[in-house]
py3Dmol code that shows the C-alpha trace and the ligand (Angstrom):
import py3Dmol

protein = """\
ATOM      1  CA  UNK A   1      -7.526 -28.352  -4.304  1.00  0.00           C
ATOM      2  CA  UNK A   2      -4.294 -26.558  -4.974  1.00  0.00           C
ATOM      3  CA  UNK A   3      -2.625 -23.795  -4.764  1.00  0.00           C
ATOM      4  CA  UNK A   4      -0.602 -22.642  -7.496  1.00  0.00           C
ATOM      5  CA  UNK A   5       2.198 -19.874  -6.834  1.00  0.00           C
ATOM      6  CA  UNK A   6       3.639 -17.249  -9.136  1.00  0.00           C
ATOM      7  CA  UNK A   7       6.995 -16.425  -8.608  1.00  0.00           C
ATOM      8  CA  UNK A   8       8.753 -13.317 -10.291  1.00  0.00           C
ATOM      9  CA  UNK A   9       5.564 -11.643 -11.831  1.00  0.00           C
ATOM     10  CA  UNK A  10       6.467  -7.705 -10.963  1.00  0.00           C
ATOM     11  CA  UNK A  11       9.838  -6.320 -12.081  1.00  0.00           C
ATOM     12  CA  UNK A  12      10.302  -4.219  -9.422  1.00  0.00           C
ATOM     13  CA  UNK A  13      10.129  -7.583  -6.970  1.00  0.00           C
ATOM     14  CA  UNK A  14      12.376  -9.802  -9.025  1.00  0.00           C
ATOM     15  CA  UNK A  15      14.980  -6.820  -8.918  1.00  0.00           C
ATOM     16  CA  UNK A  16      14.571  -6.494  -5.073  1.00  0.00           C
ATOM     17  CA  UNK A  17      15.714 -10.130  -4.660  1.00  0.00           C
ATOM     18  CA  UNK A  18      18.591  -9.882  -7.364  1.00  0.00           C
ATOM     19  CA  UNK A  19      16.722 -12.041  -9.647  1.00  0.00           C
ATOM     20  CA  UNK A  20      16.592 -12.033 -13.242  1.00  0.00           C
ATOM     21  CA  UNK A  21      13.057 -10.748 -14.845  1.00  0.00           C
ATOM     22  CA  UNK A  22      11.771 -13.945 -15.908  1.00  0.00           C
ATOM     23  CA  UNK A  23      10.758 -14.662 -19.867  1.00  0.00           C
ATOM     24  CA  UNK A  24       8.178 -17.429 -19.065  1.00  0.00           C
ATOM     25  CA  UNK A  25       6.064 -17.670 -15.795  1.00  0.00           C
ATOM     26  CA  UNK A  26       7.947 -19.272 -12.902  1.00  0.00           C
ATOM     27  CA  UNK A  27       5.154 -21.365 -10.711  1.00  0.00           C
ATOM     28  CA  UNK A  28       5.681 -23.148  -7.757  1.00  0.00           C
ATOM     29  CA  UNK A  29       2.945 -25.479  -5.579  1.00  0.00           C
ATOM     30  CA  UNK A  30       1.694 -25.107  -1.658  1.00  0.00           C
ATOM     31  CA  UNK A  31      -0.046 -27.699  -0.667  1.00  0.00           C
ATOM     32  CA  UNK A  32      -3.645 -27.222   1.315  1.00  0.00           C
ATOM     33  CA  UNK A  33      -2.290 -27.656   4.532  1.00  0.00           C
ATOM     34  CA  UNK A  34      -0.151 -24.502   4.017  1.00  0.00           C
ATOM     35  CA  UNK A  35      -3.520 -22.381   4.537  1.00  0.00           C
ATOM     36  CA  UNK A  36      -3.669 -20.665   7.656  1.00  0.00           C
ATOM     37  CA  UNK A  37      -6.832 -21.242   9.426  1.00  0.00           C
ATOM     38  CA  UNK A  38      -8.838 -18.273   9.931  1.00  0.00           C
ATOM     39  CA  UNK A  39      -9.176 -18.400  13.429  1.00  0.00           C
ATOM     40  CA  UNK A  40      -4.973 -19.401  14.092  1.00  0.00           C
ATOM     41  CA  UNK A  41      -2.683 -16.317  13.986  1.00  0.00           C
ATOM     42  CA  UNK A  42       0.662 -16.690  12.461  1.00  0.00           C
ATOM     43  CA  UNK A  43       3.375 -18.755  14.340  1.00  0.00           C
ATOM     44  CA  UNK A  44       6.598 -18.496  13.323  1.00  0.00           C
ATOM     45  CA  UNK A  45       8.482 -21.189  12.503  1.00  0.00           C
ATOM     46  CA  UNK A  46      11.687 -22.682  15.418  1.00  0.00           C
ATOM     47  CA  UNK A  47      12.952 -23.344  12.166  1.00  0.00           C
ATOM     48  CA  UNK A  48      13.745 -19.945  10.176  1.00  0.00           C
ATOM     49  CA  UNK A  49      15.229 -16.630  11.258  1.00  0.00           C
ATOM     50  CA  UNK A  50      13.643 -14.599   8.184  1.00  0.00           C
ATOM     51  CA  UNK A  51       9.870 -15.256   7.188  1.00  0.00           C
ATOM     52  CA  UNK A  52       8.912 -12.368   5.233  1.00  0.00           C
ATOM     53  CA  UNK A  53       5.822 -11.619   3.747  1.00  0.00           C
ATOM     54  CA  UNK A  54       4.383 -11.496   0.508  1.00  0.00           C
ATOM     55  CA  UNK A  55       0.806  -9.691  -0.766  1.00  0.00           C
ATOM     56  CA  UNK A  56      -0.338 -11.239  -3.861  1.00  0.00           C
ATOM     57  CA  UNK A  57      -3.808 -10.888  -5.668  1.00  0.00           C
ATOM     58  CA  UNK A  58      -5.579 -14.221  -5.612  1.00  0.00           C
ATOM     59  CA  UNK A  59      -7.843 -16.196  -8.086  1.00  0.00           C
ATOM     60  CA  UNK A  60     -10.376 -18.411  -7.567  1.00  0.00           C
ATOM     61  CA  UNK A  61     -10.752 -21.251 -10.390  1.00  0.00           C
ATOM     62  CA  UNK A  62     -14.214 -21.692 -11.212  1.00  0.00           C
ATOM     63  CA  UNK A  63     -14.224 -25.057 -13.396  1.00  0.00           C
ATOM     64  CA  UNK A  64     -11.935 -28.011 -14.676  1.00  0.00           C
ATOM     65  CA  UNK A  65      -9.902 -26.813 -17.628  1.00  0.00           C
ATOM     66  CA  UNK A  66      -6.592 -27.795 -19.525  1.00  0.00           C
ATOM     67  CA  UNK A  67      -5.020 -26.188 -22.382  1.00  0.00           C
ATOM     68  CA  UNK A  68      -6.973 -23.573 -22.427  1.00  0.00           C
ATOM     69  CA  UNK A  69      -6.704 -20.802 -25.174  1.00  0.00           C
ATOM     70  CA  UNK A  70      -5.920 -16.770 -23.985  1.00  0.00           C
ATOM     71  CA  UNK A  71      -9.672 -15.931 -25.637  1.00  0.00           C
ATOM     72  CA  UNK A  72     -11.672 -18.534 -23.335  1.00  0.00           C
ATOM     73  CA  UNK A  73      -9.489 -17.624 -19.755  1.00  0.00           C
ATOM     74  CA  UNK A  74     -11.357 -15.192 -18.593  1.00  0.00           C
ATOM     75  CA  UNK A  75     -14.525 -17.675 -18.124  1.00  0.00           C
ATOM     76  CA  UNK A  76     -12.281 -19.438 -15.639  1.00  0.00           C
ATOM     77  CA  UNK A  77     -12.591 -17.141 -12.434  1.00  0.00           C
ATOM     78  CA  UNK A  78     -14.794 -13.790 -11.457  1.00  0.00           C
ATOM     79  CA  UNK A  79     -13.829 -13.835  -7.964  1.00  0.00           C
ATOM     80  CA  UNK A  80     -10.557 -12.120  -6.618  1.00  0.00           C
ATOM     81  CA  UNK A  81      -9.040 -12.715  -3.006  1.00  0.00           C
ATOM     82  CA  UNK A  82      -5.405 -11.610  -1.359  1.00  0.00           C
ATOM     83  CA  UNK A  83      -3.193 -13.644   0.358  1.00  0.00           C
ATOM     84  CA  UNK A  84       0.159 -13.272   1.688  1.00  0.00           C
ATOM     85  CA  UNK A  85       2.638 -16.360   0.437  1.00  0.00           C
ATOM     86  CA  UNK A  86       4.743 -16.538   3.219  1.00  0.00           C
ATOM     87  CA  UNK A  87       8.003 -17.019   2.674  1.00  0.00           C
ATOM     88  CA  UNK A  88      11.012 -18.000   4.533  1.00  0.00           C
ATOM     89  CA  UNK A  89      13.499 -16.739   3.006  1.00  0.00           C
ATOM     90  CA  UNK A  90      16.691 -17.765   4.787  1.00  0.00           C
ATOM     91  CA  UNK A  91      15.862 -21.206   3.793  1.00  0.00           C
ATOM     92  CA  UNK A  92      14.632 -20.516   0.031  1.00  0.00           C
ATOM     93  CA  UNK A  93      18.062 -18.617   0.003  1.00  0.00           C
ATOM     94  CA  UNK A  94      19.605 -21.878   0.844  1.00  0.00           C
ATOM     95  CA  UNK A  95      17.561 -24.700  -1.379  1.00  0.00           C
ATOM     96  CA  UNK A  96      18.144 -21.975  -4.496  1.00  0.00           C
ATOM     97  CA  UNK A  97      21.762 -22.013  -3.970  1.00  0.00           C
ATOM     98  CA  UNK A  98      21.760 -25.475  -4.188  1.00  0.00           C
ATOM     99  CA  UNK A  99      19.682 -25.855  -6.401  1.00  0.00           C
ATOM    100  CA  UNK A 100      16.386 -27.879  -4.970  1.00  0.00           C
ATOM    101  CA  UNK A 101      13.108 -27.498  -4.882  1.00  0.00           C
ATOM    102  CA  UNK A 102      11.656 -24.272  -2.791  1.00  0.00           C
ATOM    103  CA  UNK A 103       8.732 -26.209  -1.006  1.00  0.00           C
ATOM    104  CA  UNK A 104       9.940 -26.212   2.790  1.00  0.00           C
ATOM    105  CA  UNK A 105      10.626 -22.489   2.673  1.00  0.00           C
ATOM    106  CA  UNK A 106       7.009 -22.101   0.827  1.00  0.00           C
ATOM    107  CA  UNK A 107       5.007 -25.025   1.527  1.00  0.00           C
ATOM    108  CA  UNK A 108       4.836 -25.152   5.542  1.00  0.00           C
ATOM    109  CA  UNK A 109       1.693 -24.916   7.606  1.00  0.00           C
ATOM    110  CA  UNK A 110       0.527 -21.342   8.031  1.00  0.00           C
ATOM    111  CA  UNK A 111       2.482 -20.260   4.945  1.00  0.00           C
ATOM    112  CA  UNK A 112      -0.792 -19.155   2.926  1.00  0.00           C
ATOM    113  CA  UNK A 113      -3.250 -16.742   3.852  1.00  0.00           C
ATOM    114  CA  UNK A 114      -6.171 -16.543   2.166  1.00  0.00           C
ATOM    115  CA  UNK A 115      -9.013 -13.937   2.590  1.00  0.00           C
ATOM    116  CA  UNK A 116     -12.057 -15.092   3.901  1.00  0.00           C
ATOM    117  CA  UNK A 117     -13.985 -13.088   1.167  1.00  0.00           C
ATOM    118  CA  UNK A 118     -13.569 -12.898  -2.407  1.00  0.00           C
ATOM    119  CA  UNK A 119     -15.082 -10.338  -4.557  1.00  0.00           C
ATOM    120  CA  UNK A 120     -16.718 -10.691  -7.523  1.00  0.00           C
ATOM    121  CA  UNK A 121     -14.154  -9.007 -10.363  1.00  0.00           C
ATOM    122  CA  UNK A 122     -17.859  -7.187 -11.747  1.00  0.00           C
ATOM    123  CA  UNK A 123     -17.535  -5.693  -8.248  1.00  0.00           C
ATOM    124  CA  UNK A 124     -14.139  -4.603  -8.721  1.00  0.00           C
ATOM    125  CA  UNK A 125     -14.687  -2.709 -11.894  1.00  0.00           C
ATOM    126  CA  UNK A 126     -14.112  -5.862 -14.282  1.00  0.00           C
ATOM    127  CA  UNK A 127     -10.714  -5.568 -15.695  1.00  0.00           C
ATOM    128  CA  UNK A 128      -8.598  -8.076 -13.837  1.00  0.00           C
ATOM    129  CA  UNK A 129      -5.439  -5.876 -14.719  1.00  0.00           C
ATOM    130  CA  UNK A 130      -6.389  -2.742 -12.452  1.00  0.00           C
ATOM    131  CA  UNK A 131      -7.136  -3.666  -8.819  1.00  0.00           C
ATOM    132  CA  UNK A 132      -4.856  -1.852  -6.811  1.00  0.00           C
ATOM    133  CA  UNK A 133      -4.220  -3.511  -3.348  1.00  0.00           C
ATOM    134  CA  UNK A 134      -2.029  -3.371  -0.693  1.00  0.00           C
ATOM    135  CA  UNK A 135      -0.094  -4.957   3.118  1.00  0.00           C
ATOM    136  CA  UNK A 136       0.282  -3.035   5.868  1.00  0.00           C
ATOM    137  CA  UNK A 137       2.297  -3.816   8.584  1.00  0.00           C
ATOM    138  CA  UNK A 138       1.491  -2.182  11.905  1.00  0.00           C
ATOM    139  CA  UNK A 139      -0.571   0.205   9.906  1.00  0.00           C
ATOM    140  CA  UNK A 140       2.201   1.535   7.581  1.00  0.00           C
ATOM    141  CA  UNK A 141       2.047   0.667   4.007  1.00  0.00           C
ATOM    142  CA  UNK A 142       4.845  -1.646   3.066  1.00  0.00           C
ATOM    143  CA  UNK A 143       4.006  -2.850  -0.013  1.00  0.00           C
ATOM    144  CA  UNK A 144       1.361  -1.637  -2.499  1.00  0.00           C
ATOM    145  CA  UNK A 145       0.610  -2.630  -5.937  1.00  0.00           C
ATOM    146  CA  UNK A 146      -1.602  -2.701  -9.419  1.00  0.00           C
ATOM    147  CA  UNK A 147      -2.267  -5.349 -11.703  1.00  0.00           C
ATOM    148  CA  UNK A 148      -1.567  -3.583 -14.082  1.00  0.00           C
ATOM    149  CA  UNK A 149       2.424  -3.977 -13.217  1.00  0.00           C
ATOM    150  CA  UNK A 150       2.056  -8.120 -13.721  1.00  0.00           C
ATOM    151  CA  UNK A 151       4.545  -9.144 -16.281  1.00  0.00           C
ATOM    152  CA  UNK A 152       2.373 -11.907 -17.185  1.00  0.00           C
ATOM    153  CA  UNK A 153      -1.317 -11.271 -17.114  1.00  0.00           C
ATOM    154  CA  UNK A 154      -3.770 -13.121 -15.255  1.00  0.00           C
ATOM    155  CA  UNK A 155      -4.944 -14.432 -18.717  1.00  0.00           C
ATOM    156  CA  UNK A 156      -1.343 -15.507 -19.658  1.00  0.00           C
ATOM    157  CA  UNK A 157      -0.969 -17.593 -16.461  1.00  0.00           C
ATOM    158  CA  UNK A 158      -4.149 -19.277 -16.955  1.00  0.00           C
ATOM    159  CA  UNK A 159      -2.825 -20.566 -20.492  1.00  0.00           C
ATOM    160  CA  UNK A 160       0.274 -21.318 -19.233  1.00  0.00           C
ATOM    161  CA  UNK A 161      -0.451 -23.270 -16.057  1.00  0.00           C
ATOM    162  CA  UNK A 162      -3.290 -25.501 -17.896  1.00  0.00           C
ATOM    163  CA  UNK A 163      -0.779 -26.668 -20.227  1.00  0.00           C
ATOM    164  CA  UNK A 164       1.261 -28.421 -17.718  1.00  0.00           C
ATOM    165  CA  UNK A 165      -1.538 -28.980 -15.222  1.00  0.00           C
ATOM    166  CA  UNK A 166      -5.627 -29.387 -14.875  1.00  0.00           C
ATOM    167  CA  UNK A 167      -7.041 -26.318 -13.573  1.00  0.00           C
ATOM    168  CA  UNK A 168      -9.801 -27.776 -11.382  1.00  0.00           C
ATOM    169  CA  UNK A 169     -12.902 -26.227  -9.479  1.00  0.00           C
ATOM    170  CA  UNK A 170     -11.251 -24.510  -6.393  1.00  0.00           C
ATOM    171  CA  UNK A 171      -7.983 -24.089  -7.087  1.00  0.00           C
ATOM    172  CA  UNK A 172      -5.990 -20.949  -6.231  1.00  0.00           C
ATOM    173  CA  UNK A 173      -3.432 -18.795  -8.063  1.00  0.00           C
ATOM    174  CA  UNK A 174      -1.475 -17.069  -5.964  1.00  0.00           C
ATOM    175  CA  UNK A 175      -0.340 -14.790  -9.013  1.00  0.00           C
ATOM    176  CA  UNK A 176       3.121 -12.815  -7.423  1.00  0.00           C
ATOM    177  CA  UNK A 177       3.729 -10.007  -5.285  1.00  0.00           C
ATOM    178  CA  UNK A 178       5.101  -6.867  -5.674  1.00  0.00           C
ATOM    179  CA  UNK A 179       8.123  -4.973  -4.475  1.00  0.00           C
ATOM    180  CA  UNK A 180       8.571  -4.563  -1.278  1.00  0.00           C
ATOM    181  CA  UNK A 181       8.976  -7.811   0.657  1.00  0.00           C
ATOM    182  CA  UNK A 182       9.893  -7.678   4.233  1.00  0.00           C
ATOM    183  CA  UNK A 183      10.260  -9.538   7.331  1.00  0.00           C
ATOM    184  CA  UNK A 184       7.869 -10.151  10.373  1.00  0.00           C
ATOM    185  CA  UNK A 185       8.323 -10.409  13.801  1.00  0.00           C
ATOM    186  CA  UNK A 186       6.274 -11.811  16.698  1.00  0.00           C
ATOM    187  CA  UNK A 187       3.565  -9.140  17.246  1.00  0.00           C
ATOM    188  CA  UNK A 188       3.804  -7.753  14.034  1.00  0.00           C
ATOM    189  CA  UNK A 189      -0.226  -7.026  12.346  1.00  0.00           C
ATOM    190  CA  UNK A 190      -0.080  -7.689   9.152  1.00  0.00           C
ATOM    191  CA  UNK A 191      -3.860  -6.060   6.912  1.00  0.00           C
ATOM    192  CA  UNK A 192      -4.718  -6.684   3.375  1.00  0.00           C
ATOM    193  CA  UNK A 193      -6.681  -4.027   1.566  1.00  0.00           C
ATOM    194  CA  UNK A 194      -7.720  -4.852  -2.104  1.00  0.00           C
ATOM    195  CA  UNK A 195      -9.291  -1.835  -3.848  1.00  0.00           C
ATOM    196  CA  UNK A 196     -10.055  -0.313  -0.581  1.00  0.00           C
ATOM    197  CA  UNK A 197     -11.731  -3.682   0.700  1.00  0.00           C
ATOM    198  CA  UNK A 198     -10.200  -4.870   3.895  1.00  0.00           C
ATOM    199  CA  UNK A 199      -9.145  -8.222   3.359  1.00  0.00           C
ATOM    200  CA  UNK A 200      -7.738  -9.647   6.431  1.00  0.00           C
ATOM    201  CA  UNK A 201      -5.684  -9.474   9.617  1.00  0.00           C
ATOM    202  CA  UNK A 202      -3.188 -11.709  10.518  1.00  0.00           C
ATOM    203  CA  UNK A 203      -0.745 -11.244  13.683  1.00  0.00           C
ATOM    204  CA  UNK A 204       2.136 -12.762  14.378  1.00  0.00           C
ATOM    205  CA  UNK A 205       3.200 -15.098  16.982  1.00  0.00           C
TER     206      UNK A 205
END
"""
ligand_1 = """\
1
ZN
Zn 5.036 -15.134 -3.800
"""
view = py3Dmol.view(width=600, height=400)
view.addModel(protein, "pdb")
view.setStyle({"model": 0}, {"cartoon": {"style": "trace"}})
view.addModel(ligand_1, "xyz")
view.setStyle({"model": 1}, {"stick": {}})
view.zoomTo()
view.show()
């Protein structure tokens, strides 16, 4: 399976990090080793001084497509998760600035968490473009978001990314995260609520 990463998909977030508001989706890969293990908390890397995190709505792929068309995406997922695409961003700072590829600051072990559960979007009130969910770090809100606020709907992606690549049983979209980004520290509990559903707990180590 893979994981497929949205970058630049809420205004507000794109701003935040002095990017431009992208006029085509911006994607970006994590390999499956990048999923933390349920049981692991978070180490940070000896490598980084700034991971931060990043609370994005995920979709589940449920069967092989390519080139699909906008009217047949929605048959392509009914289960929603959240995840946090950690991020670290001293390092992305650097490869962008240079001009490579983003994958060590995206791609390293621990770098995607995925909820255990995923909910059936019927459950969630059906319309993929209003689940409201949100990160809390030591039990403060620190970022919080709708669907609704996606520059490029879930539908939109789904087009876009099976043009360039097989969407296969499995796969994830990790499909951006809001404003908001920040960075963690050893200690630091990190909790995942999606439409008043907690998602998960993570600490950092
Ligand atoms: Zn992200």
């Amino acid at each position: 399976m893979k994981i497929i990463c949205i970058g630049r998909n809420y205004k507000q977030h794109a701003e935040e990090l002095g990017n431009k508001v992208p006029e085509e989706p911006l994607f970006f890969l994590k390999p499956d080793s990048s999923i933390l293990t349920r049981k692991h908390a978070f180490y940070l890397p000896d490598w980084t001084d700034d991971v931060h995190y990043e609370v994005e709505l995920v979709i589940k792929i449920r069967k092989l497509g390519k080139g699909i068309q906008k009217k047949f995406a929605p048959r392509y997922y009914s289960m929603v998760g959240l995840g946090i695409d950690f991020t670290a961003r001293d390092v992305q700072t650097q490869l962008k600035s240079n001009g490579h590829p983003w994958e060590k600051a995206k791609g390293f072990d621990g770098s995607a968490v995925v909820s255990h559960e995923f909910v059936s979007l019927k459950d969630l009130g059906g319309d993929i473009q209003n689940l409201n969910f949100e990160l809390k770090k030591n039990e403060e809100v620190v970022q919080s978001g709708n669907s609704s606020q996606m520059i490029f709907s879930v539908d939109d992606l789904i087009v876009y990314l099976s043009k360039y690549m097989t969407l296969k049983t499995g796969d994830l979209i990790f499909t951006g995260t809001p404003a908001g980004v920040g960075s963690v520290k050893k200690g630091d509990l990190l909790t995942g609520n999606l439409e008043g559903i907690h998602m998960f707990d993570v600490r950092v180590r």
